[in-house]
C-alpha positions as a printed NumPy array, in Angstrom:
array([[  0.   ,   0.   ,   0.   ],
       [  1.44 ,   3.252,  -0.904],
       [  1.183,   5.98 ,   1.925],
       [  2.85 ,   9.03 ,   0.628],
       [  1.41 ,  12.077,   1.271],
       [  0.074,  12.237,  -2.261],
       [ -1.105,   8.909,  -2.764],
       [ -3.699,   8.979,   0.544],
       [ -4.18 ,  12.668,  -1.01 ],
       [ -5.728,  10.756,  -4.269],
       [ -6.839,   7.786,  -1.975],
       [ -9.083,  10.493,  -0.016],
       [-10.287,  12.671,  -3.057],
       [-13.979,  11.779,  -2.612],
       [-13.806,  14.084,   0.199],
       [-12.383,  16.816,  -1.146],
       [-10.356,  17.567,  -4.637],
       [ -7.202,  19.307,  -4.316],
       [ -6.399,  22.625,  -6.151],
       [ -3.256,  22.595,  -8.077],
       [ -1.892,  25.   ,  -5.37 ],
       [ -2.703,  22.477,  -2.783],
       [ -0.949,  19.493,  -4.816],
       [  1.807,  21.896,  -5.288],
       [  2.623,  22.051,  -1.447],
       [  1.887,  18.346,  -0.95 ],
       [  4.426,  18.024,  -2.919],
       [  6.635,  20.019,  -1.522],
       [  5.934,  18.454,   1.99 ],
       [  7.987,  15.363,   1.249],
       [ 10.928,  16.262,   3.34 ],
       [ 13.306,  13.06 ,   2.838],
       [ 13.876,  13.534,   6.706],
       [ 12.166,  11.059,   9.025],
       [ 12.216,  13.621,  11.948],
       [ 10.391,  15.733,   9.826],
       [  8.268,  13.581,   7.731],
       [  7.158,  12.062,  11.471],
       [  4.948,  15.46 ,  12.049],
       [  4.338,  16.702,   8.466],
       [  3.377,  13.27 ,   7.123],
       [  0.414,  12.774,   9.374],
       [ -0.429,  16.669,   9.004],
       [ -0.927,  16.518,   5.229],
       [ -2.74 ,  13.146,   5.287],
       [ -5.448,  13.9  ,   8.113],
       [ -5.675,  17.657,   8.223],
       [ -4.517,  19.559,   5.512],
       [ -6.949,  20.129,   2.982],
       [ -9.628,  20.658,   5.656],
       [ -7.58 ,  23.281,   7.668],
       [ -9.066,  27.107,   6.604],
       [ -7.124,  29.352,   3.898],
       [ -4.988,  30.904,   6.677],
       [ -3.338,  27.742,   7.994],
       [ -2.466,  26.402,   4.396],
       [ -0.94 ,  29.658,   3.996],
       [  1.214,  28.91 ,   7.375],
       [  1.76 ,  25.826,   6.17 ],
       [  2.932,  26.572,   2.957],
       [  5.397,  29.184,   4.394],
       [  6.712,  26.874,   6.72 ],
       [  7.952,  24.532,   3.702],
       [  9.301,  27.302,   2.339],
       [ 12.094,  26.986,   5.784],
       [ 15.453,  24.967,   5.059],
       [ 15.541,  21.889,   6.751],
       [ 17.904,  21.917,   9.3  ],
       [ 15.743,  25.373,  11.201],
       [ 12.383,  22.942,  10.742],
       [ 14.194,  20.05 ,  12.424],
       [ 15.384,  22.705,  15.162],
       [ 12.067,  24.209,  15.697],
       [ 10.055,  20.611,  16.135],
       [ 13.032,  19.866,  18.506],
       [ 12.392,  22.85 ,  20.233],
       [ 15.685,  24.13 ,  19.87 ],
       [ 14.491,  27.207,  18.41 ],
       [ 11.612,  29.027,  17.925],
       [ 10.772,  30.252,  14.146],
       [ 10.309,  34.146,  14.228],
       [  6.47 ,  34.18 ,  12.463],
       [  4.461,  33.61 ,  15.498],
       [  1.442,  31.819,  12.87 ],
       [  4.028,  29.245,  11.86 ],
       [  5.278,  28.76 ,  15.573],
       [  1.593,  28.135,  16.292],
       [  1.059,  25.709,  13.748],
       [  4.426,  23.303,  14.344],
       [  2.605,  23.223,  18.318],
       [ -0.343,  22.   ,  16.615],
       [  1.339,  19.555,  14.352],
       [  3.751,  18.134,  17.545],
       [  0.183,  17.925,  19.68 ],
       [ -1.622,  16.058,  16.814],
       [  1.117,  13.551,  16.712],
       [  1.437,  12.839,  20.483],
       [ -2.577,  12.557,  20.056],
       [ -2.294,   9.854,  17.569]])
C-alpha cells in the first residue's frame, strides 16, 4: 500500500479535490527527513486540505524553511520568528502525540 502524502491525497479525493496549489505544497511536503516527515506526514494526510485558507498559507510558508531550522524548531531548539508558523508546528507536535 502506498502511503505518501500524495497517494492517501488521491486515496481520499472523494472528500475533497485538491487545487493545483494544494498538490503543489503536498508536494513540496515530502521532506526526505524522518524527523520531519514524522509530524508533516500525518499533518498533510489527516488535516490539511480541511484546515481554513490561513493555515495552508502557514503551512505553505513553513515549507518554504530549510531543513535543518524545521528540524530545530520541532526539537524545540528554536523558535521560528512568524508567530502563525510557531503556532502551527505546536499544533502539528500535539496532533502527533494525540495519535
Amino acid at each position: 500500500m502506498n502511503t505518501t502524502p500524495q497517494a492517501s491525497i488521491e486515496q481520499n479525493s472523494s472528500k475533497q479535490n485538491p487545487s493545483n496549489e494544494q498538490r503543489r505544497v503536498i508536494y513540496q511536503a515530502r521532506r526526505g527527513l524522518k524527523e520531519l516527515d514524522f509530524y508533516i506526514h500525518p499533518y498533510v494526510n489527516n488535516h490539511y486540505l480541511t484546515a481554513d485558507a490561513d493555515e495552508q498559507t502557514t503551512f505553505a510558508k513553513m515549507l518554504t524553511y530549510e531543513d535543518p531550522d524545521l528540524l530545530n524548531y520541532f526539537m524545540n531548539q528554536d523558535k521560528p520568528e512568524d508567530d502563525k508558523v510557531a503556532q502551527l508546528i505546536k499544533k502539528m507536535k500535539q496532533q502527533q502525540q494525540d495519535n
